[in-house]
C-alpha positions as CSV (number, residue, x, y, z in Angstrom):
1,X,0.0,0.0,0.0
2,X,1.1,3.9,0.0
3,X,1.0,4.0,3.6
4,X,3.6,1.2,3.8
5,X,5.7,2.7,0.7
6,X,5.8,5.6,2.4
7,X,7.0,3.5,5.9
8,X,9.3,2.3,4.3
9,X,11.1,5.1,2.6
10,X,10.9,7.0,5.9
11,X,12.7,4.1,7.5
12,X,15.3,4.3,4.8
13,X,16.3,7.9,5.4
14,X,16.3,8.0,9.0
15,X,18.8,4.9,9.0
16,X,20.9,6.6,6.4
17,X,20.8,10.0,8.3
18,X,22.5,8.6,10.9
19,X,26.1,8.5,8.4
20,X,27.1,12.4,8.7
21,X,29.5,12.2,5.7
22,X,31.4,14.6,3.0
23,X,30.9,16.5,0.0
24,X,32.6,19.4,-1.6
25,X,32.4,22.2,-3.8
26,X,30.3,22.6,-6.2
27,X,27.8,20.7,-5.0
28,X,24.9,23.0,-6.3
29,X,23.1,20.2,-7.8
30,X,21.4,17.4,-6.0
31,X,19.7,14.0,-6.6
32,X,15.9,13.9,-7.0
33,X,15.8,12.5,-3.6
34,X,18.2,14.5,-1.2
35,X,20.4,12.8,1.5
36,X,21.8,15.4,2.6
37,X,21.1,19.4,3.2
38,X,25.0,20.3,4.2
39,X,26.3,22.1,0.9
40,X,29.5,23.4,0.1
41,X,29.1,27.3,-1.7
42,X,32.2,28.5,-0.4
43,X,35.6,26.6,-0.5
44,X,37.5,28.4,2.0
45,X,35.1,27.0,4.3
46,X,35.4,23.6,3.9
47,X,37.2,22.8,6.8
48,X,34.1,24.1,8.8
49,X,32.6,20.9,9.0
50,X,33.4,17.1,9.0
51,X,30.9,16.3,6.1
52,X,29.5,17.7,2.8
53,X,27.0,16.9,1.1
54,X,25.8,16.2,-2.8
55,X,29.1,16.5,-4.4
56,X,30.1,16.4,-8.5
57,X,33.1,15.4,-9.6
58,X,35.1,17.2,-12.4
59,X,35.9,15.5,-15.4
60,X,39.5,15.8,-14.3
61,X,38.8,14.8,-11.0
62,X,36.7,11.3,-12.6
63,X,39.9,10.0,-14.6
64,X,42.0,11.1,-11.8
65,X,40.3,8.5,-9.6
66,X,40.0,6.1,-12.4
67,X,43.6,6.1,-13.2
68,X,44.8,5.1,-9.2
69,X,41.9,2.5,-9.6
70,X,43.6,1.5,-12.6
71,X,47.1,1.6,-11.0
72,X,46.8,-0.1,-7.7
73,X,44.9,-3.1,-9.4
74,X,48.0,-3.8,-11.9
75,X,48.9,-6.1,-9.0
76,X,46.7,-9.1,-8.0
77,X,46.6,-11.3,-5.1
78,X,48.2,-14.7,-6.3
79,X,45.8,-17.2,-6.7
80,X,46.0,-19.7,-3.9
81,X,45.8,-16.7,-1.5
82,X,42.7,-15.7,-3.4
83,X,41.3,-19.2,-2.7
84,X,42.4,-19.0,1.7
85,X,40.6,-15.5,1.9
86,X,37.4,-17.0,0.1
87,X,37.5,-19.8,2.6
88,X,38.3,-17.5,5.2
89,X,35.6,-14.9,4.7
90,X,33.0,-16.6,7.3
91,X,36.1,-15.9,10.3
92,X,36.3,-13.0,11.8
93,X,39.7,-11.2,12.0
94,X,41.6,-11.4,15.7
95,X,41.1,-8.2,16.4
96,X,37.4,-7.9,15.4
97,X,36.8,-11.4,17.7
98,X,38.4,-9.5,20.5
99,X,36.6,-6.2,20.0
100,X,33.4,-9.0,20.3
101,X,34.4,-10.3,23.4
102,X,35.8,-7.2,25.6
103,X,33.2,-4.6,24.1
104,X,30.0,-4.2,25.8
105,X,27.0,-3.4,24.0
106,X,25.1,-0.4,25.4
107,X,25.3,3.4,24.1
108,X,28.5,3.6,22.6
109,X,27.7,0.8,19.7
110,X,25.2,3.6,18.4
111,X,28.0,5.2,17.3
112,X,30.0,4.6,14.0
113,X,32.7,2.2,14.5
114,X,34.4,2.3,11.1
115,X,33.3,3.6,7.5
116,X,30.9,0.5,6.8
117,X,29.2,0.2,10.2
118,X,25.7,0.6,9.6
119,X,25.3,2.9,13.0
120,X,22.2,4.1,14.3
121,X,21.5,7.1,16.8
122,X,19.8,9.8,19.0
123,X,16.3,7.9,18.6
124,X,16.9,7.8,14.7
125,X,13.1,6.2,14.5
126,X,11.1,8.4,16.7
127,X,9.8,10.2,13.2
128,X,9.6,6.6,11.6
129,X,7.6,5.3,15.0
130,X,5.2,8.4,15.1
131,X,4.2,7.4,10.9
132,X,3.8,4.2,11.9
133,X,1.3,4.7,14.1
134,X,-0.3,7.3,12.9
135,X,-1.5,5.3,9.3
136,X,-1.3,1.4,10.7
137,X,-3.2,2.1,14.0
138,X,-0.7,-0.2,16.1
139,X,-0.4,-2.5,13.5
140,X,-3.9,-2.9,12.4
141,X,-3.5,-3.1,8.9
142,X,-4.1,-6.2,6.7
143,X,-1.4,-7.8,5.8
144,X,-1.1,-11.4,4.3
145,X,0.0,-14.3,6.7
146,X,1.8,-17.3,5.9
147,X,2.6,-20.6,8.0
148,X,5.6,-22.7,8.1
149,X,5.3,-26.3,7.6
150,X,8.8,-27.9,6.3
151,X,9.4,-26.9,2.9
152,X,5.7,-26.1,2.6
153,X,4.3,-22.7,2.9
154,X,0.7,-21.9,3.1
155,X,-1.4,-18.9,2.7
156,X,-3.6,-17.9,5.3
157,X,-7.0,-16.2,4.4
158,X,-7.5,-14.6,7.6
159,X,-5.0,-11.9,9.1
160,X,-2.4,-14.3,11.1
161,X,-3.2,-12.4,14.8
162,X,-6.6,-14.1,14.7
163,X,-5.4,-18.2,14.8
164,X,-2.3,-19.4,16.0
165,X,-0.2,-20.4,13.5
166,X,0.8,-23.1,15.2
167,X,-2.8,-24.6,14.9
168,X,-3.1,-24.3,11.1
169,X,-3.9,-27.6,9.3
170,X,-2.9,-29.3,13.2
171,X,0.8,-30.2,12.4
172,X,1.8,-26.7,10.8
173,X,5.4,-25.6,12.7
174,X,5.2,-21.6,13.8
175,X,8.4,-19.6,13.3
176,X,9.7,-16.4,14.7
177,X,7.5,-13.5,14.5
178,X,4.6,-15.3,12.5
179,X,2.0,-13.5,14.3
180,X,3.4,-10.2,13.1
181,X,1.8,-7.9,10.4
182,X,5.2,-6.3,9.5
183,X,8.6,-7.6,9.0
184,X,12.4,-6.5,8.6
185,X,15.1,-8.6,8.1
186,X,18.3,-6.8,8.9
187,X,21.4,-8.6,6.8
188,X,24.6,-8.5,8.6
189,X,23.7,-7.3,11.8
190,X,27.2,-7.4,13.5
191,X,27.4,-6.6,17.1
192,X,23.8,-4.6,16.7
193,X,24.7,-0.9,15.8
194,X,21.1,-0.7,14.1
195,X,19.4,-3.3,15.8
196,X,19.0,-1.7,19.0
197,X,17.4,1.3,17.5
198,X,15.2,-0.2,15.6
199,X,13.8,-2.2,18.5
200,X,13.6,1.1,20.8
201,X,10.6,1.6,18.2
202,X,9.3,-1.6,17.3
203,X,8.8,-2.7,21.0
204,X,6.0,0.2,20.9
205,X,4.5,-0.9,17.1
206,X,2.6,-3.9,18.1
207,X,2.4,-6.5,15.0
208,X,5.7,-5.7,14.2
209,X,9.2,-8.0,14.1
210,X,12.8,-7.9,13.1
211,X,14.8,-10.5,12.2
212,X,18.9,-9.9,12.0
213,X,21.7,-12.1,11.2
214,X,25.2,-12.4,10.7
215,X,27.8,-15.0,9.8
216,X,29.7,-14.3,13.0
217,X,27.9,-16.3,16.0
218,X,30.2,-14.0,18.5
219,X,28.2,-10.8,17.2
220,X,24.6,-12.9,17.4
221,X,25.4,-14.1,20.7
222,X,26.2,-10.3,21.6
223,X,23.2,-9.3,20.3
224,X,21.3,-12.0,22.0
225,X,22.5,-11.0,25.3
226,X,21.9,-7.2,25.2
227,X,19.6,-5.9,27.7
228,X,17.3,-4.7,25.2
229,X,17.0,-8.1,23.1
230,X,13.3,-9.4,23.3
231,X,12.6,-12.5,21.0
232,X,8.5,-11.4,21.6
233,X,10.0,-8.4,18.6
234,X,13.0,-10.1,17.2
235,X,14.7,-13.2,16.2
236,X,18.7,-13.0,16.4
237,X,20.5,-16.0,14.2
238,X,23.7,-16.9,12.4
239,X,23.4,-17.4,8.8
240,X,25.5,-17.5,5.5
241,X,23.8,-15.5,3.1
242,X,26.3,-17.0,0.3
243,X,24.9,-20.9,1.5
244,X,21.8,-20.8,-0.8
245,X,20.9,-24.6,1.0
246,X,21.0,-23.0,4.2
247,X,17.2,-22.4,5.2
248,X,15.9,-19.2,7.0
249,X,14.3,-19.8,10.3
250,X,11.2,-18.2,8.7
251,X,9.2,-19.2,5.0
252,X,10.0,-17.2,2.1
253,X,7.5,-14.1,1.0
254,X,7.4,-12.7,4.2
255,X,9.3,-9.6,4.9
256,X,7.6,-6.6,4.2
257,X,11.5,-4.8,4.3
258,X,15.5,-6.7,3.7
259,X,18.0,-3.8,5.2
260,X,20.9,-5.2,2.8
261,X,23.8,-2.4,3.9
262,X,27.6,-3.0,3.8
263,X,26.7,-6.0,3.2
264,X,27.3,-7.1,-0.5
265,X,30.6,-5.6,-0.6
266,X,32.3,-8.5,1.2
267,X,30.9,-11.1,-0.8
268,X,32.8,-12.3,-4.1
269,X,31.5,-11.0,-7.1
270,X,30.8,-14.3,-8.3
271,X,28.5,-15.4,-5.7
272,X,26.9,-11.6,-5.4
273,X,24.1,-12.5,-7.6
274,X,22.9,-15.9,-6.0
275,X,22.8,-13.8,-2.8
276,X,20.1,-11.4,-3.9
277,X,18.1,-13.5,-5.6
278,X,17.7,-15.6,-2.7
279,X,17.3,-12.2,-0.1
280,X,14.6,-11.6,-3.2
281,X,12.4,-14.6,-3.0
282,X,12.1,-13.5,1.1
283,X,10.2,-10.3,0.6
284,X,6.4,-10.7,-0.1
285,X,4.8,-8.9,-3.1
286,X,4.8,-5.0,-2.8
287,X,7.8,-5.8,-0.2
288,X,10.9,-3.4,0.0
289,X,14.8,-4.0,-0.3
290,X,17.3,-1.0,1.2
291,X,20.6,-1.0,-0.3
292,X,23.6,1.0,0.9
293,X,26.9,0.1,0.3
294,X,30.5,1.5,-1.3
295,X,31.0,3.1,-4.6
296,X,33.2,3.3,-7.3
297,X,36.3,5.4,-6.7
298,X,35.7,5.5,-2.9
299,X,38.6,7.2,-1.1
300,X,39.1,3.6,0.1
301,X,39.4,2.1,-2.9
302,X,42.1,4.7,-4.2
303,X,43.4,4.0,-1.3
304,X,44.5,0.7,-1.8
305,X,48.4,-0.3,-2.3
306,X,49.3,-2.6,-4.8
307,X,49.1,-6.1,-4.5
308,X,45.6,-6.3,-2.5
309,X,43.6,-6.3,-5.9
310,X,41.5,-9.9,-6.0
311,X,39.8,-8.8,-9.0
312,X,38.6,-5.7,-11.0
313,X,37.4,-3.3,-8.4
314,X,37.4,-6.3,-5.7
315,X,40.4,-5.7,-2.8
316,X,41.5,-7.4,0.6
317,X,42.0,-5.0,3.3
318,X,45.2,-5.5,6.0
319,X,42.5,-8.1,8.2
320,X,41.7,-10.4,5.6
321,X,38.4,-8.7,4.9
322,X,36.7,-7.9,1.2
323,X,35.2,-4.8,-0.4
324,X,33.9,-4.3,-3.7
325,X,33.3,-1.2,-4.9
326,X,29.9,-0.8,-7.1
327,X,28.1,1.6,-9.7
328,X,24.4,1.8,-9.5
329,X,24.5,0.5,-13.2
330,X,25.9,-2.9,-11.6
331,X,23.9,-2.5,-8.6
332,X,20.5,-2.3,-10.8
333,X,21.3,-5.0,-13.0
334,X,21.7,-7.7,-10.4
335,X,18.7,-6.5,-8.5
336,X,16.4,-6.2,-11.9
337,X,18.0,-9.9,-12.5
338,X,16.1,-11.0,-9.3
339,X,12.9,-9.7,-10.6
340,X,12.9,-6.4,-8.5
341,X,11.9,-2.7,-9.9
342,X,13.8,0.0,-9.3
343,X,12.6,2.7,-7.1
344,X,15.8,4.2,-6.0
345,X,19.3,4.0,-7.1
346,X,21.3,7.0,-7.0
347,X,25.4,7.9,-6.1
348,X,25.9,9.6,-2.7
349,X,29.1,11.5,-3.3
350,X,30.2,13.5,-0.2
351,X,33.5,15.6,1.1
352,X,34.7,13.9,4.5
353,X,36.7,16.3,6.3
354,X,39.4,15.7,8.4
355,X,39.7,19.6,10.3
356,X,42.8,18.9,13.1
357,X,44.8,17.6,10.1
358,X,43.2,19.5,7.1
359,X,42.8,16.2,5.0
360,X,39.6,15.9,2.6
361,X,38.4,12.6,1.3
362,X,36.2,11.8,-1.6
363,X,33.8,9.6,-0.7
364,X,30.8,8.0,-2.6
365,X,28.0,5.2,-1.6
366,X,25.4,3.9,-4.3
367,X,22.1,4.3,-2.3
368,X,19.0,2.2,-3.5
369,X,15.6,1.2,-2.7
370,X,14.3,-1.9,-4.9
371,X,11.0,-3.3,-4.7
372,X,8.8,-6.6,-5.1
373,X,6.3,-6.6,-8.1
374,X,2.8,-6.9,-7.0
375,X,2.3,-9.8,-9.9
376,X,5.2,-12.3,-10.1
377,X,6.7,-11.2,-13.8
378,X,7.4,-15.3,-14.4
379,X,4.1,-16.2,-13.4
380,X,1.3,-13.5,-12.3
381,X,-1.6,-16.0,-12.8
382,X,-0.2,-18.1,-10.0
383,X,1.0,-14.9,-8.2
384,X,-2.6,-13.7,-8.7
385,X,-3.9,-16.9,-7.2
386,X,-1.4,-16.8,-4.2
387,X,-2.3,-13.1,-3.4
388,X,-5.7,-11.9,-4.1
């Protein structure tokens, strides 16, 4: 419905707002849908604030980046250490199993703990929390069910908060959060920078769940044991996104939102496509996907020395971990290949700005929003059937 569109692209901005990042000058023009309002009109300002907002790049400044892209991938990873870091992407540096165990989770995890951390803050979903109950009434709105039996999924007629699922057909299985009307799935939840937030307001929003995972069982079991971890509003659980046998703890067309950010980038490029079009086949019809992640020329990929190239655009940082660095052209295609539409998919260049050491860095993110046809494009007669 509108009321959820609009939910959804509500959620999407308040999560993003949290990432006060760079721009430069000028920056007069901006994308259709702003993500920023901090613009850059006067250079010998710049060191005024840490962030800038809707930057363009020169010409000159475009095949500048392109030629250190170009220069710092003439060296590639040899091949059998290509092969260890793919088997090695599922463990967790040292460091960052360390940082697991010795950190606590409270306040300070809302902050940003490195460029990719997918931080919320300040009671980022108050506005988000407010729309909500404003249009669904506490979750009153109709919202197809589904019940879990095996490999078997079943549509419910009725709204699922008037039967236990559990009681459907007498041997049905319930799952996590199948009496909810609404449903996020956060990918790669680490230690729970934006789960916690997002819980502060779905613990008010009755019929409403989230569901997070990550490959690293250290950060579920943090997340698990946080003070403010209910499983009556969310389900917690490891999971290999890249293990396409691997089964959710939940049926498929059920999530009414996938929060898929920094995600993507640390998954070969090879396997990048299997992993959406599974994430895909989890949202229901009219369901939303958010996508945030690095773009091309990044100040961390010009960063990059020789010899930590895997592939074009694909690099192994000092821990062992991957980044790929995307266009939205890339970043539309595979989620069009899943059978998604494009509603958003724009380039979020900013200036970060380093002002005790007068150092400014180019950065850019591909920012998109992809959504679940109503009618199944393969087969809307059965769709139709499934979903009247």
């Amino acid at each position: 419905s509108l009321n959820t569109m609009n939910f959804t692209t509500r959620l999407f901005a308040l999560c993003l707002r949290k990432n006060k990042m760079q721009p430069r000058y000028q920056s007069n023009r901006r994308p259709a849908v702003p993500l920023g309002s901090r613009i850059l009109t006067d250079p010998s300002k710049v060191f005024e604030h840490n962030m800038w907002d809707h930057m363009q790049w020169s010409q000159e400044e475009e095949e500048n980046a392109r030629e250190k892209a170009t220069e710092n991938s003439l060296v590639k990873v040899q091949s059998e250490d290509q092969d260890k870091y793919e088997r090695e992407a599922k463990i967790l540096p040292e460091k960052r199993r360390q940082e697991f165990k010795t950190e606590k989770i409270s306040s300070e995890h809302t902050k940003i703990i490195d460029d990719n951390s997918f931080s919320l803050k300040n009671g980022m979903f108050e506005e988000g929390a407010k729309y909500w109950k404003k249009n669904y009434g506490g979750g009153s709105t109709a919202v197809q069910g589904y019940v879990y039996n095996k490999n078997q999924v079943k549509t419910l007629t009725e709204n699922p908060q008037d039967k236990n699922c559990g009681e459907e057909l007498g041997k049905v299985e319930s799952f996590p959060g199948c009496d909810a009307t609404y449903r996020i799935l956060e990918v790669g939840c680490g230690a729970g920078n934006s789960v916690f937030p997002i819980l502060k307001v779905l613990c008010n929003t009755p019929g409403t769940f989230l569901y997070c995972c990550d490959f690293a069982s250290g950060a579920v079991e943090l997340v698990k044991s946080h003070s403010s971890y209910n499983s009556a509003w969310c389900s917690a659980f490891v999971h290999d996104v890249c293990d396409d046998a691997l089964p959710y703890p939940f049926p498929d067309e059920i999530l009414d939102v996938i929060l898929l950010v920094f995600v993507l980038s640390t998954i070969h490029p090879d396997r990048m496509q299997g992993v959406v079009n599974r994430l895909a086949k989890l949202l229901k019809p009219g369901g939303m996907l958010l996508f945030r992640d690095y773009g091309r020329y990044d100040t961390a990929q010009l960063r990059f020395k020789k010899g930590h190239c895997l592939s074009e655009n694909f690099y192994v940082r000092g821990d062992g971990t991957r980044v790929y660095f995307f266009t939205k052209d890339e970043v539309r295609n595979m989620f069009n290949l899943a059978g998604l539409t494009e509603v958003q998919n724009l380039v979020d260049r900013r200036l970060q700005v380093n002002r005790k050491k007068k150092v400014k860095m180019q950065r850019v993110w591909i920012q998109s929003k992809f959504q679940k046809p109503l009618l199944s494009l393969h087969n809307p007669e059965e769709t139709t059937k499934r979903h009247p």
